[in-house]
N, C-alpha and C positions, 0 to 999 in steps of 0.2 A: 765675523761675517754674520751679518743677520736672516733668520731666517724669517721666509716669506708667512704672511697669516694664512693660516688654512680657512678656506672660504666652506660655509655649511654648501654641503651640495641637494640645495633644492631639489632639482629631478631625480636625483637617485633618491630620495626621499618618499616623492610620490610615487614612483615605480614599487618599492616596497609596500607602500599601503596601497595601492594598487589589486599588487598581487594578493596582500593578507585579504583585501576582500575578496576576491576573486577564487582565493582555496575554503576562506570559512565556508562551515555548513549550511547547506538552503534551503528553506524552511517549506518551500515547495512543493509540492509534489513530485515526483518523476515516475509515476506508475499510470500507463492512461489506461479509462476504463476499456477500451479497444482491450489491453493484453489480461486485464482482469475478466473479461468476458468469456477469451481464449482458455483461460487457464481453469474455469466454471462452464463450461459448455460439454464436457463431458456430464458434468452432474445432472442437466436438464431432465432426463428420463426419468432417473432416480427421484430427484425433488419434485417430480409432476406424479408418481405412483406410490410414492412414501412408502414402500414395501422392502421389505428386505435389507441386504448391506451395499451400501454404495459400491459401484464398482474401483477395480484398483484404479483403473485412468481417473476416474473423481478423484480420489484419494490423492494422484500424485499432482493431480491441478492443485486442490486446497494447499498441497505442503508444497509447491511453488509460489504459488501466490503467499502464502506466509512468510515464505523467505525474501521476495518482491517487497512486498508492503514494510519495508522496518524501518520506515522514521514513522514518524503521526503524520505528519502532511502524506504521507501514502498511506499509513492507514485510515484518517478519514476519508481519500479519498475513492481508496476499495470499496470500501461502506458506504458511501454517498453511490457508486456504479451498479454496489450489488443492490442497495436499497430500490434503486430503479429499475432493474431487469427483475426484482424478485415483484414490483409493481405487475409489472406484465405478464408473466408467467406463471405468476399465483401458486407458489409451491406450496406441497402439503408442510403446515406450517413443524408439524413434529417433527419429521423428515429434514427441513431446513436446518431447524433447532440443535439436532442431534447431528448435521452432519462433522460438522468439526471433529467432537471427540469420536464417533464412528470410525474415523479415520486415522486417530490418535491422533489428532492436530490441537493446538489452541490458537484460536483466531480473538481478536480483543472485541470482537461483535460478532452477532449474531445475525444469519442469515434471514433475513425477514424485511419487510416492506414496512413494515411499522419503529424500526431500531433507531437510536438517535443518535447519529454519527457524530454530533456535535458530543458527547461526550468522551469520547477517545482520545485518548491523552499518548 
Protein backbone atom coordinates (compact mmCIF):
# COMPACT_ATOMS: atom_id res chain seq x y z
CA UNK A 1 0.00 0.00 0.00
CA UNK A 2 1.36 3.38 -0.71
CA UNK A 3 1.53 5.81 1.48
CA UNK A 4 0.05 9.35 0.69
CA UNK A 5 2.98 12.36 0.37
CA UNK A 6 2.79 14.55 3.20
CA UNK A 7 2.07 17.97 1.94
CA UNK A 8 4.23 20.98 3.86
CA UNK A 9 1.45 22.70 5.64
CA UNK A 10 1.75 26.23 4.67
CA UNK A 11 -0.63 27.89 7.19
CA UNK A 12 0.43 26.20 10.10
CA UNK A 13 3.65 27.64 8.94
CA UNK A 14 2.73 31.23 9.00
CA UNK A 15 0.68 30.94 12.13
CA UNK A 16 4.02 29.95 13.85
CA UNK A 17 5.96 32.73 12.59
CA UNK A 18 3.14 34.71 13.24
CA UNK A 19 3.13 34.10 16.75
CA UNK A 20 7.11 34.06 17.09
CA UNK A 21 6.67 37.64 16.17
CA UNK A 22 3.97 38.46 18.02
CA UNK A 23 5.81 36.98 21.53
CA UNK A 24 9.41 38.50 20.50
CA UNK A 25 10.41 41.56 22.66
CA UNK A 26 9.41 45.24 21.55
CA UNK A 27 11.54 47.61 21.37
CA UNK A 28 9.02 50.09 22.42
CA UNK A 29 8.20 51.65 24.92
CA UNK A 30 5.39 50.80 27.27
CA UNK A 31 5.77 53.26 30.05
CA UNK A 32 3.79 56.66 29.19
CA UNK A 33 5.00 59.80 30.54
CA UNK A 34 1.35 60.18 32.07
CA UNK A 35 2.45 57.19 34.75
CA UNK A 36 6.05 58.54 35.02
CA UNK A 37 4.82 61.87 36.14
CA UNK A 38 2.43 60.06 38.73
CA UNK A 39 5.18 58.19 40.10
CA UNK A 40 7.62 61.95 40.43
CA UNK A 41 4.86 64.05 41.49
CA UNK A 42 5.41 63.29 45.01
CA UNK A 43 9.06 64.65 44.53
CA UNK A 44 7.71 68.20 43.22
CA UNK A 45 8.10 69.98 46.59
CA UNK A 46 11.40 68.45 47.48
CA UNK A 47 13.03 69.28 43.97
CA UNK A 48 11.51 72.86 44.03
CA UNK A 49 13.17 73.64 47.84
CA UNK A 50 16.27 71.27 47.53
CA UNK A 51 16.41 71.15 51.16
CA UNK A 52 16.59 68.24 53.31
CA UNK A 53 15.70 64.45 52.57
CA UNK A 54 13.18 63.55 50.08
CA UNK A 55 10.19 62.44 51.35
CA UNK A 56 9.41 58.45 51.69
CA UNK A 57 6.35 58.89 49.04
CA UNK A 58 9.47 60.48 46.53
CA UNK A 59 11.34 57.65 47.37
CA UNK A 60 8.76 54.99 46.79
CA UNK A 61 7.75 56.93 43.14
CA UNK A 62 11.65 56.72 42.08
CA UNK A 63 11.88 52.82 43.13
CA UNK A 64 8.65 52.29 40.96
CA UNK A 65 9.38 54.04 38.31
CA UNK A 66 12.88 52.13 38.22
CA UNK A 67 11.14 49.09 38.35
CA UNK A 68 8.63 50.46 35.44
CA UNK A 69 11.33 51.75 33.17
CA UNK A 70 13.47 48.27 32.56
CA UNK A 71 13.92 47.94 28.81
CA UNK A 72 15.86 51.14 27.27
CA UNK A 73 12.89 51.93 25.08
CA UNK A 74 11.38 52.85 28.65
CA UNK A 75 14.22 54.08 29.89
CA UNK A 76 14.61 56.59 27.31
CA UNK A 77 11.52 57.24 27.35
CA UNK A 78 11.26 58.26 31.42
CA UNK A 79 14.23 60.54 30.55
CA UNK A 80 12.78 62.22 27.50
CA UNK A 81 9.21 62.90 30.12
CA UNK A 82 11.34 63.79 32.95
CA UNK A 83 13.72 65.85 30.89
CA UNK A 84 10.50 67.92 30.03
CA UNK A 85 8.67 68.30 33.32
CA UNK A 86 12.17 69.07 34.85
CA UNK A 87 11.94 72.05 31.66
CA UNK A 88 9.04 73.41 33.54
CA UNK A 89 9.46 73.17 37.05
CA UNK A 90 13.15 74.03 37.17
CA UNK A 91 14.20 71.96 40.04
CA UNK A 92 17.10 72.90 42.28
CA UNK A 93 19.52 71.23 40.05
CA UNK A 94 21.63 69.52 43.30
CA UNK A 95 18.41 68.26 44.69
CA UNK A 96 17.43 66.73 41.29
CA UNK A 97 21.01 65.32 40.95
CA UNK A 98 21.03 63.57 44.21
CA UNK A 99 17.78 62.45 44.21
CA UNK A 100 18.20 59.01 42.97
CA UNK A 101 20.88 57.82 45.45
CA UNK A 102 19.06 59.94 48.33
CA UNK A 103 16.70 57.41 47.98
CA UNK A 104 19.08 54.44 47.46
CA UNK A 105 17.75 54.09 44.06
CA UNK A 106 20.03 53.91 40.76
CA UNK A 107 18.27 55.36 37.79
CA UNK A 108 20.49 55.16 34.37
CA UNK A 109 20.02 59.37 34.11
CA UNK A 110 19.88 61.98 35.88
CA UNK A 111 17.12 64.06 36.76
CA UNK A 112 17.75 67.30 34.97
CA UNK A 113 16.47 69.27 32.01
CA UNK A 114 19.81 69.40 30.37
CA UNK A 115 20.42 65.20 30.30
CA UNK A 116 20.76 63.41 27.02
CA UNK A 117 18.47 60.73 26.94
CA UNK A 118 19.64 59.65 23.67
CA UNK A 119 22.50 57.97 25.46
CA UNK A 120 20.77 55.28 27.62
CA UNK A 121 21.40 52.16 26.53
Amino acid sequence: MKHPKVATNQPTAAVVLLLMLLLAPVSEATIACSDVVKYLRPCVSYLGKGTGKPPAACCSGVSGLASAASTSADKKAACECIKTAAQKINPNAQAAQALPSDCGISLPFTVSPNVDCSKIG
